[in-house]
C-alpha positions in Angstrom: 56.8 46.3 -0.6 55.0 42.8 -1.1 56.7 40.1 0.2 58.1 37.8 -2.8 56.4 34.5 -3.0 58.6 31.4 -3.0 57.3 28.9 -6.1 55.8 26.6 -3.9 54.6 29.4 -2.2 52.6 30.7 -5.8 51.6 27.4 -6.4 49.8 26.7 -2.9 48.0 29.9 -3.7 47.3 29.6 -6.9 45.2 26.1 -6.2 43.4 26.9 -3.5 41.8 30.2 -5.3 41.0 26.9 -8.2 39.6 25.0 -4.8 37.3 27.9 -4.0 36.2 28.3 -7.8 35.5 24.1 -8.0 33.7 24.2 -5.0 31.2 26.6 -6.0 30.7 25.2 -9.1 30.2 21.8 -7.2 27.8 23.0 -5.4 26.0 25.3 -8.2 25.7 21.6 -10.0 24.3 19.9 -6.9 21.6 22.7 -6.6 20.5 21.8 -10.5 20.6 18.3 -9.5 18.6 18.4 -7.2 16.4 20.8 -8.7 16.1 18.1 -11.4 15.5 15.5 -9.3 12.9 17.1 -7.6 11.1 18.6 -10.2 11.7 16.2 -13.1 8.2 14.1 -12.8 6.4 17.8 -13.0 8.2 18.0 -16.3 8.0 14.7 -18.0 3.7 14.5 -17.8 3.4 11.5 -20.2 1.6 11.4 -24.1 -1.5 11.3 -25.3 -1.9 7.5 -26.7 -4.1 7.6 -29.7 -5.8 4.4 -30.8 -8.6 3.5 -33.7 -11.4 5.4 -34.1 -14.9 4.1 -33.0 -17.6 3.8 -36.4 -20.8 2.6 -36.6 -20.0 -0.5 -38.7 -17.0 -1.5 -37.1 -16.6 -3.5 -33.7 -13.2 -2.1 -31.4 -11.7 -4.0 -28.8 -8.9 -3.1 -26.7 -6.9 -5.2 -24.3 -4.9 -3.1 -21.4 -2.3 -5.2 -19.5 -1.9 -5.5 -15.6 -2.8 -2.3 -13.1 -0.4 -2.7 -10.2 -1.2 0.7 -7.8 0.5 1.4 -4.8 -1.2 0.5 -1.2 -0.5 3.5 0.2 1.1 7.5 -0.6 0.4 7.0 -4.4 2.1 9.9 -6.1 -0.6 10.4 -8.7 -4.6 9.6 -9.2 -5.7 7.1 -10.8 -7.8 9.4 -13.0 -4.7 11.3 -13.6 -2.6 8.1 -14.7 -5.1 7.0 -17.2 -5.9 10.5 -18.7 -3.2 9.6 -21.8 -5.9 6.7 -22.5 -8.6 8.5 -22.7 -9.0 9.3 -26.2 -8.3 5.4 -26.6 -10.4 4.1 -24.4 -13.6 6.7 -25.8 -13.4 5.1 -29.1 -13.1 2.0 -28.0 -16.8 -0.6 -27.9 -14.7 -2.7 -25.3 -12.2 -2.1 -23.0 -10.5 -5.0 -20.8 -7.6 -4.8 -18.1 -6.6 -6.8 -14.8 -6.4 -5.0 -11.5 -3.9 -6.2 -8.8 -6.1 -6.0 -5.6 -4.1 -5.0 -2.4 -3.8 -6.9 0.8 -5.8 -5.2 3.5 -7.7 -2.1 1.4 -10.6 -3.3 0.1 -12.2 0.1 0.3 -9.6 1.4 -1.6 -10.0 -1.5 -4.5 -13.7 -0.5 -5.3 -12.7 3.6 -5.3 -10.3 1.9 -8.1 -13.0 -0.2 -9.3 -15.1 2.7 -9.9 -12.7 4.9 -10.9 -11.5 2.3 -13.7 -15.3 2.1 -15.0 -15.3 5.5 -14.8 -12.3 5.8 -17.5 -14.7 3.7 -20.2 -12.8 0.0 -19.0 -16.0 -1.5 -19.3 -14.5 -5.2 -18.4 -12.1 -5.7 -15.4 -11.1 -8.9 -14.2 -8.9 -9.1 -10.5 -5.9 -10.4 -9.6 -5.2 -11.6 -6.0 -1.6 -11.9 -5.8 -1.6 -10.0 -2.4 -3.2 -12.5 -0.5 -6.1 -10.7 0.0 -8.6 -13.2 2.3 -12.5 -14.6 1.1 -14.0 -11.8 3.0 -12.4 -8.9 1.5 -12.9 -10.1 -1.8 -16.1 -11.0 -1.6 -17.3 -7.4 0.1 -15.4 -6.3 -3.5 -17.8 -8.5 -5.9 -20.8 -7.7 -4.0 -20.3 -3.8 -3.9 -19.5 -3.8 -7.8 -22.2 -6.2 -8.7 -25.1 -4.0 -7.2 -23.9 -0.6 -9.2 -22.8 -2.1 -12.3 -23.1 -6.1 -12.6 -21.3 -6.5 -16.1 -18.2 -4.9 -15.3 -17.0 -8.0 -13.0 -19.1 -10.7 -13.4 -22.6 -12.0 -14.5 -23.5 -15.7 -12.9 -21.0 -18.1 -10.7 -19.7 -21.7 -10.2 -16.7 -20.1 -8.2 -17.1 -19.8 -4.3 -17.8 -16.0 -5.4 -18.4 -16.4 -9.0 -16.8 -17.1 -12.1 -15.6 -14.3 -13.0 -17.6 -13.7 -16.2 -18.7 -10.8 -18.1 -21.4 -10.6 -20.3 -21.9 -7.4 -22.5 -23.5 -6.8 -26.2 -21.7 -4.0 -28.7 -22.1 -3.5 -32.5 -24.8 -6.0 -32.4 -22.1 -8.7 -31.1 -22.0 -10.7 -27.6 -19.1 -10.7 -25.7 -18.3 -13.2 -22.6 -14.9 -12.2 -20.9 -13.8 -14.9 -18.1 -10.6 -15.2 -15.8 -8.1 -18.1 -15.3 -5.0 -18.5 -13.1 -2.5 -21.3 -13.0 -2.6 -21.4 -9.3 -0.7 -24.6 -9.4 2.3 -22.5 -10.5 5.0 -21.6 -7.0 4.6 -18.6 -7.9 0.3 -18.0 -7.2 -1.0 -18.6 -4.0 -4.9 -20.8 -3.8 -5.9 -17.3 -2.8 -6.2 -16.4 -6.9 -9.2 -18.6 -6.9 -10.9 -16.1 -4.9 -10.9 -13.6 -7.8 -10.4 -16.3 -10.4 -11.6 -19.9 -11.8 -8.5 -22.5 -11.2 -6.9 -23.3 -14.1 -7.9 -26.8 -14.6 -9.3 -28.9 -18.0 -12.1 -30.6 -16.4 -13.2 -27.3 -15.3 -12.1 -24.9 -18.0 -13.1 -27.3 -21.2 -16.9 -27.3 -20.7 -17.0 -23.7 -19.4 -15.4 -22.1 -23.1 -17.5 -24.6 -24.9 -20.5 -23.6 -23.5 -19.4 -19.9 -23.8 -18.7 -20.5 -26.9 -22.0 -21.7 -28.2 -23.6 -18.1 -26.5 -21.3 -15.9 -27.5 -19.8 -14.2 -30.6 -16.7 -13.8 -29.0 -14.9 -15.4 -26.1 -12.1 -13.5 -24.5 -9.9 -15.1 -21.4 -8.2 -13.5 -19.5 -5.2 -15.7 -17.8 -2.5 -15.2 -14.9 0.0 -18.3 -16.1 1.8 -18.2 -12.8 5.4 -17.6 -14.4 5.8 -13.6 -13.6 9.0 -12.2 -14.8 9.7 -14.9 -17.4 9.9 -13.4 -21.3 9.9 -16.6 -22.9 6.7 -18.7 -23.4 6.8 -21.7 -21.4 5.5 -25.2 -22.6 2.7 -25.4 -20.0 1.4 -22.0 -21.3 1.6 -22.8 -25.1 -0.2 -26.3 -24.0 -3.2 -24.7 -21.6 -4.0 -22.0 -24.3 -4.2 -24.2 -27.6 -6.4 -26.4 -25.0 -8.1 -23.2 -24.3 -8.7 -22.5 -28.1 -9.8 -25.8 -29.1 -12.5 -25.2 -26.4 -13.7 -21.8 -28.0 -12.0 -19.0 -27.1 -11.2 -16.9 -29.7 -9.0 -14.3 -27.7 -6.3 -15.5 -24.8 -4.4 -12.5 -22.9 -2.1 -13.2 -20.0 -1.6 -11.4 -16.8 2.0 -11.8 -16.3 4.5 -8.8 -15.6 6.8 -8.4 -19.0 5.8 -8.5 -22.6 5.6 -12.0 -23.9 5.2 -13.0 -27.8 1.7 -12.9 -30.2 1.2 -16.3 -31.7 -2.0 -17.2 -33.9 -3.9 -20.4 -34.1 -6.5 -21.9 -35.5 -8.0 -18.7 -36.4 -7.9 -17.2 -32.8 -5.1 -14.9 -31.2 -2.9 -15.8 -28.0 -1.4 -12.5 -26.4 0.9 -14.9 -23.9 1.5 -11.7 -21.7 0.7 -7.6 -22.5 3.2 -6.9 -19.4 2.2 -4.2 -16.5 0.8 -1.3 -17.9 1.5 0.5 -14.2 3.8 -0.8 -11.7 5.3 -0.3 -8.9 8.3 -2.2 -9.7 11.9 -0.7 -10.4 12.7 -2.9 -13.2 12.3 -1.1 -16.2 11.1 -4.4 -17.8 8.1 -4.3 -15.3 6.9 -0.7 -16.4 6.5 -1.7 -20.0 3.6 -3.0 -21.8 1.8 -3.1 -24.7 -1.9 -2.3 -25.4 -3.8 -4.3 -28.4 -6.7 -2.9 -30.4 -8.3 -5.5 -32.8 -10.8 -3.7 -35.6 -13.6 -6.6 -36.2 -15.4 -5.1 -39.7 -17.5 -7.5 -41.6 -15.2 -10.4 -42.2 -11.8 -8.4 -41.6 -9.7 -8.6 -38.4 -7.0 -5.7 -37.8 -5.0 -6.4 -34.6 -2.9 -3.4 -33.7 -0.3 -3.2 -30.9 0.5 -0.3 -29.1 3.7 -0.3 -27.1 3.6 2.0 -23.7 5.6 3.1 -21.3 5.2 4.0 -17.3 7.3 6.4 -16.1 7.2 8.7 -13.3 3.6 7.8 -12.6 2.8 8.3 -16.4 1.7 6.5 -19.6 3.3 7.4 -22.9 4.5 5.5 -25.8 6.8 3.7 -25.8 8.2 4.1 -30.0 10.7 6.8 -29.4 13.1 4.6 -31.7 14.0 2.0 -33.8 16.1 0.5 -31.5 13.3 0.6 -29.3 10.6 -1.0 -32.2 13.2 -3.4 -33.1 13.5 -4.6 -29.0 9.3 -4.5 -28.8 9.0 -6.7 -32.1 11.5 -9.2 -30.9 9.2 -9.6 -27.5 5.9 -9.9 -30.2 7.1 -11.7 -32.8 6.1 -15.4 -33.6 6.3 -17.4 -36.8 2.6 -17.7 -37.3 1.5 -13.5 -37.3 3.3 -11.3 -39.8 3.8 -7.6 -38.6 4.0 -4.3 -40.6 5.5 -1.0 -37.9 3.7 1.8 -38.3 4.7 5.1 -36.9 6.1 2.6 -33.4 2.9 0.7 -33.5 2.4 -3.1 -35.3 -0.4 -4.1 -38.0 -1.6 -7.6 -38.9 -4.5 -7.8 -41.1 -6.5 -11.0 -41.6 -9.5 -12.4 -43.2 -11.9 -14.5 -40.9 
């Protein structure tokens, strides 16, 4: 006869045959966990981002923001990173973006170089914010120069050069040229290594005379103030100075999203934010890319908010909570915006 089991006794038993249950199912939950974990960037691969359509009658541009790769044990290609840009970048005349060099890898840099032409960005400019020395860099330039001599620059007043590109589509001259504030803390005198100073005396007369050559002058700036969302005095002062002296197209090289302003006929993108980073800040993976339609005397300017995540691109519209947020970064009294399936439209005469 079984022995009678005191209350307590029932009790005691009773929760640890529960104890045996909730530890398997703990650890049946840690296994999915980890599964997730593990497997979770094989799943999420990134979108397709779709831009405008390349026509015969119609001049695109497209501006990427910054392209921060790791130095070492990157997860992914490069090739493989930008493949959701491809059907972008294809019907795109002109194609812009701003590598982050590394330290001590130069070889690595022009593989990235290359692979970057290689992906239809057809005008690169470099940032040095790794300290990389004179002799690396300049073992960059001259290795780009001899197999493709427009991608990076074209003639110099730099120690290296100036950092200007030179290239004709849709029966229109284009002059890209780089800037960096490196009086700002926050740049080391290293940036002028990849990049004119940015000074008056020496920036006025260079976008004049650009300006008489060219049909459109596009600068590319790093303003020195990296994690900063608001536009800072100093900025808003160099790039109206910039403008008056000819440029008709300012984008800046700083790490988050900063606001769209226009003036005097010309458009300042203060900051299109990283568009891949190796940062943890969620702030520091976003971006946005901007297409701008030149057709006979119309300008469309399009913006394209993305998203890096697990070593992929994708847009980055998935709501209106997340439109309204990427307006509010944009959004300046002097451009009026119409959303568009996540993406932003401004349409002007020139």
């Amino acid at each position: 006869m079984a022995k009678k089991l005191t209350i307590g006794e029932q009790i005691l038993k009773k929760s640890k045959k529960h104890k045996k249950q909730t530890s398997k199912h703990i650890v049946i939950l840690l296994v999915i966990l980890v599964c997730f974990m593990i497997f979770g960037n094989y799943i999420y691969k990134g979108k397709n981002i779709f831009g405008s359509l390349k026509e015969d009658d119609k001049l695109v541009v497209t501006y990427l923001g910054n392209i921060n790769l790791a130095e070492k044990g990157q997860k992914e290609s490069l090739s493989k990173i930008l493949s959701p840009l491809k059907n972008l970048t294809n019907n795109s005349n002109y194609t812009s973006a701003n590598l982050k060099l590394s330290s001590s890898n130069p070889e690595k840099d022009i593989k990235d170089i290359k692979t970057l032409s290689n992906n239809n960005i057809n005008s690169l400019t470099l940032g040095n914010s790794n300290n990389m020395n004179f002799k690396n860099t300049q073992s960059i330039f001259k290795s780009i120069d001899q197999s493709n001599p427009n991608l990076l620059s074209d003639e110099g007043i730099n120690i290296i050069n100036n950092n200007i590109s030179k290239q004709f589509h849709q029966g229109k001259e284009i002059a890209t040229v780089s800037f960096s504030d490196t009086s700002s803390k926050f740049i080391d005198a290293s940036e002028n290594n990849t990049s004119i100073k940015l000074n008056p005396k020496t920036f006025i007369p260079l976008i004049k005379d650009l300006d008489k050559n060219n049909d459109l002058v596009i600068v590319r700036v790093n303003w020195g103030v990296p994690d900063e969302r608001t536009v800072s005095e100093r900025q808003r002062e160099y790039a109206h100075a910039l403008v008056d002296a000819g440029a008709d197209v300012i984008i800046g090289n700083n790490n988050v999203i900063q606001k769209i302003e226009s003036y005097k006929d010309s458009h300042i993108f203060y900051s299109l934010g990283n568009l891949t980073s190796q940062d943890f800040l969620s702030k520091n993976n976003e971006s946005i890319i901007v297409q701008q339609e030149i057709e006979n005397e119309k300008l469309k300017t399009k913006v394209i908010p993305v998203n890096f995540k697990g070593g992929y691109l994708s847009n980055n519209n998935d709501n209106i909570i997340k439109n309204n947020q990427m307006l509010n970064y944009i959004k300046d009294s002097s451009m009026d915006w119409t959303t568009k399936k996540g993406e932003f439209i401004n349409e002007t005469s020139k």
